[in-house]
C-alpha positions as CSV (number, residue, x, y, z in Angstrom):
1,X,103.4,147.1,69.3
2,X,106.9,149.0,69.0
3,X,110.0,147.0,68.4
4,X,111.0,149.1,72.0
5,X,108.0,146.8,74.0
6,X,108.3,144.1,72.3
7,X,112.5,143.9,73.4
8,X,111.6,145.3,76.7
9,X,108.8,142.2,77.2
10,X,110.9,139.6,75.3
11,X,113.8,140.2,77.6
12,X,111.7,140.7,80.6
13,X,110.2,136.9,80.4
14,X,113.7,135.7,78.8
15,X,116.1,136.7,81.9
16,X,113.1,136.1,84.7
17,X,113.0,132.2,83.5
18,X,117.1,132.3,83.3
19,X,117.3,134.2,86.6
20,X,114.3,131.9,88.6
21,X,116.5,129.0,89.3
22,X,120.3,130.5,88.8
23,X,122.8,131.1,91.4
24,X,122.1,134.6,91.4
25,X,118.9,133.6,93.0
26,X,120.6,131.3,95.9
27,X,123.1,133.7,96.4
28,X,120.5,136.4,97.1
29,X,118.7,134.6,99.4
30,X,122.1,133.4,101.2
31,X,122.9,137.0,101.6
32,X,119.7,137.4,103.1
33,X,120.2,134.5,105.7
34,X,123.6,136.6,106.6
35,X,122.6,140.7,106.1
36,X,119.7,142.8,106.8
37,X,117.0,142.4,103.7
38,X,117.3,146.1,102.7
39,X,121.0,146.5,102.3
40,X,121.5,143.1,100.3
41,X,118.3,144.3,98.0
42,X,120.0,147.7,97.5
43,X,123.8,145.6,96.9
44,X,122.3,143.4,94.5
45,X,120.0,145.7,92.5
46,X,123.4,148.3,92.4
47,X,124.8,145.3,90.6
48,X,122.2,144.1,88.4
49,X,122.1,147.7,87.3
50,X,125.3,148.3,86.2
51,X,125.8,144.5,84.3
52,X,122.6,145.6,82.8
53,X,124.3,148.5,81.8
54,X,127.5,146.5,80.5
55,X,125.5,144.2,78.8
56,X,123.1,146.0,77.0
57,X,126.0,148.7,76.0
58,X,128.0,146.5,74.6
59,X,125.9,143.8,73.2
60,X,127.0,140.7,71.5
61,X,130.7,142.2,72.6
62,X,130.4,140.2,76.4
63,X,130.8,136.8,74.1
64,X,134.0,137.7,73.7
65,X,135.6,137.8,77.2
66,X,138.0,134.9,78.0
67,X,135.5,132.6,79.9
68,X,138.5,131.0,82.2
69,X,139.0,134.7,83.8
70,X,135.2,134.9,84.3
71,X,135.4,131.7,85.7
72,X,138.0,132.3,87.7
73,X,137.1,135.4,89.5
74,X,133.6,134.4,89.9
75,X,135.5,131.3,92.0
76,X,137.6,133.7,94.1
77,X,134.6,135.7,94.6
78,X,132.5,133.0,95.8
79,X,135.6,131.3,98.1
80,X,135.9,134.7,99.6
81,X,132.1,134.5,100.5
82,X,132.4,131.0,101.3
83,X,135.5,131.3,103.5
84,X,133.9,134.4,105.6
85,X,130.8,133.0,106.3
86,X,132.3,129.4,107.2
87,X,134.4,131.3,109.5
88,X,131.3,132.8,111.6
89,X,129.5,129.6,111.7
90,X,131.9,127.6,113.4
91,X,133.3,130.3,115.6
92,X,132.7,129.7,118.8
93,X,129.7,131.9,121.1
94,X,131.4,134.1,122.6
95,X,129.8,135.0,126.5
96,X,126.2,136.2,125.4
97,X,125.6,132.3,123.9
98,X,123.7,131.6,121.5
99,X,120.4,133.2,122.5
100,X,122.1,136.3,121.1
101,X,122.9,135.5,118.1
102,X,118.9,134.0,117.7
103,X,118.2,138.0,117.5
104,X,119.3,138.0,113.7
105,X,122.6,138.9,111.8
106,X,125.8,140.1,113.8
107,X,126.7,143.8,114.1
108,X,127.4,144.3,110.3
109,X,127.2,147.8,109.3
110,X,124.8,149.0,106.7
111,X,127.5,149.9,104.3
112,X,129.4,146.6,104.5
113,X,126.7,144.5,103.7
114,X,125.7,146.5,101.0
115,X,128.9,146.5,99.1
116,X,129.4,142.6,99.9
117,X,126.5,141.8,97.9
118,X,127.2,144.0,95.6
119,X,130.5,142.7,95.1
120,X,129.3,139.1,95.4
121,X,126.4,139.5,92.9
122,X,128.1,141.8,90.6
123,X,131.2,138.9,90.1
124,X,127.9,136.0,89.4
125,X,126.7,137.5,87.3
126,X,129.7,137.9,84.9
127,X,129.3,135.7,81.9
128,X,125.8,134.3,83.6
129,X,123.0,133.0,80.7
130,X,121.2,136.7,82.0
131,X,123.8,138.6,80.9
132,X,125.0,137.2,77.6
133,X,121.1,136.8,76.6
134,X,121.0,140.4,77.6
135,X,123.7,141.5,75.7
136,X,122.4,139.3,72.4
137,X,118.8,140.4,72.5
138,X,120.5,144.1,72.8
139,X,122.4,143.4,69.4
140,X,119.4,141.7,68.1
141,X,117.0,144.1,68.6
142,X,118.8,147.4,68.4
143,X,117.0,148.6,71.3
144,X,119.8,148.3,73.7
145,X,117.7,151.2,76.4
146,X,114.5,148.7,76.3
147,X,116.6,145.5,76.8
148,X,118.2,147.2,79.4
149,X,115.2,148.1,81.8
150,X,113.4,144.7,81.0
151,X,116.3,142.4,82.0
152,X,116.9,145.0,85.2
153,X,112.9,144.6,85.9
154,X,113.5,140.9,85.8
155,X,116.5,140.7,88.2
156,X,115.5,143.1,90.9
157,X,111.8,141.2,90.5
158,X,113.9,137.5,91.2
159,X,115.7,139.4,93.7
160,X,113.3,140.8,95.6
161,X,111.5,137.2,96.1
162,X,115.0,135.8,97.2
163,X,115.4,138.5,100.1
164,X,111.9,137.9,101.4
165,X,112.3,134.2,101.3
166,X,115.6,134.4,102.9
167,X,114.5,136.8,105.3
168,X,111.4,134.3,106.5
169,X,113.7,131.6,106.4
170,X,116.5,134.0,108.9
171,X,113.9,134.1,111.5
172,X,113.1,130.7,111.5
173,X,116.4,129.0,111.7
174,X,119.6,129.0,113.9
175,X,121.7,132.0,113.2
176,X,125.3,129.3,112.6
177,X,123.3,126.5,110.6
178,X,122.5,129.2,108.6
179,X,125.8,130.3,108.3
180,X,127.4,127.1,108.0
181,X,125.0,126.1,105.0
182,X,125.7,129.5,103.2
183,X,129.5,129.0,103.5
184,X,129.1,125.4,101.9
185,X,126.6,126.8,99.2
186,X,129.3,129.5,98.5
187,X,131.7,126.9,98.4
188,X,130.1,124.7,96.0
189,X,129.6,128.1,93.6
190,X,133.2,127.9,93.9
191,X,134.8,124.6,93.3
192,X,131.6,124.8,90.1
193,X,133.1,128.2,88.7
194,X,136.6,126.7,89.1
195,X,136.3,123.5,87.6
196,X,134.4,125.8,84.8
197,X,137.9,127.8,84.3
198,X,140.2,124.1,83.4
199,X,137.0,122.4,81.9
């Protein structure tokens, strides 16, 4: 087996067990609970792709970034999110009740909800286990192409099963409980990257 498979495999299985239980995974699915399915899959996936990118390009380099600025925009990323969504789910119905908002997500454009989850995922993932193993098993191997592809395989395949359970879960589930429990989730990513920064 080429040393190109055997990277692409290794970092396949590698990220997918990383990625299976990570925020990344939640904050897909909150997304989901908030957006259309198709436009948070594309926003996420247009992320994964380019930290793939970064981290197989520049390998081992990623170590190297201060980890209290990670931290710390990952927090104002995720307090942004958390202070959005918190917003919607205690604002109060406006005259259609809240039969209409049982129909699904508000009128958020197609555009706008892609590039929130883009930006959302694309700040998480910034010195997140994926990326730094990523970015390792690209200096370890030498095969920084093959490392590449199998940790993108492995995000978009964790992301995809985050949007389809978030989207079941959307249409099962008040519209503002959903909200309100995706704005504390958000939060907690936030106060957790935070304390991370003056840990």
């Amino acid at each position: 087996m080429s040393t190109a498979i055997v990277a692409m495999v290794s970092t396949f299985a590698l990220v997918l067990l990383a990625e299976l239980p990570d925020k990344t995974m939640v904050a897909t699915l909150v997304l989901t609970t908030r957006f259309r399915a198709l436009p948070v899959f594309l926003g996420v996936c247009a992320a994964f792709a380019i930290q793939c990118v970064i981290a197989a390009a520049f390998g081992s380099v990623l170590t190297l970034l201060p980890d209290a600025l990670v931290s710390t925009i990952v927090a104002v990323m995720f307090g942004v999110g958390a202070l959005m969504l918190l917003r919607e789910g205690f604002r109060a119905d406006d005259e259609s009740g809240e039969d209409a908002s049982r129909s699904g997500p508000g009128p958020v454009t197609f555009l706008r909800s892609i590039l929130t989850s883009f930006g959302v995922l694309f700040a998480a993932e910034w010195g997140d286990a994926s990326q730094l193993a990523t970015a390792g098993l690209a200096a370890r191997y030498g095969q920084p192409i093959a490392v590449g592809i199998g940790a993108f395989v492995a995000m978009v395949a964790v992301a995809g099963l985050a949007v389809f359970v978030g989207s079941k879960v959307r249409g099962r589930l008040r519209p503002k409980i959903l909200q309100r429990s995706a704005g504390f989730v958000f939060a907690g990513f936030a106060l957790f990257a935070l304390w991370q920064t003056f840990a």
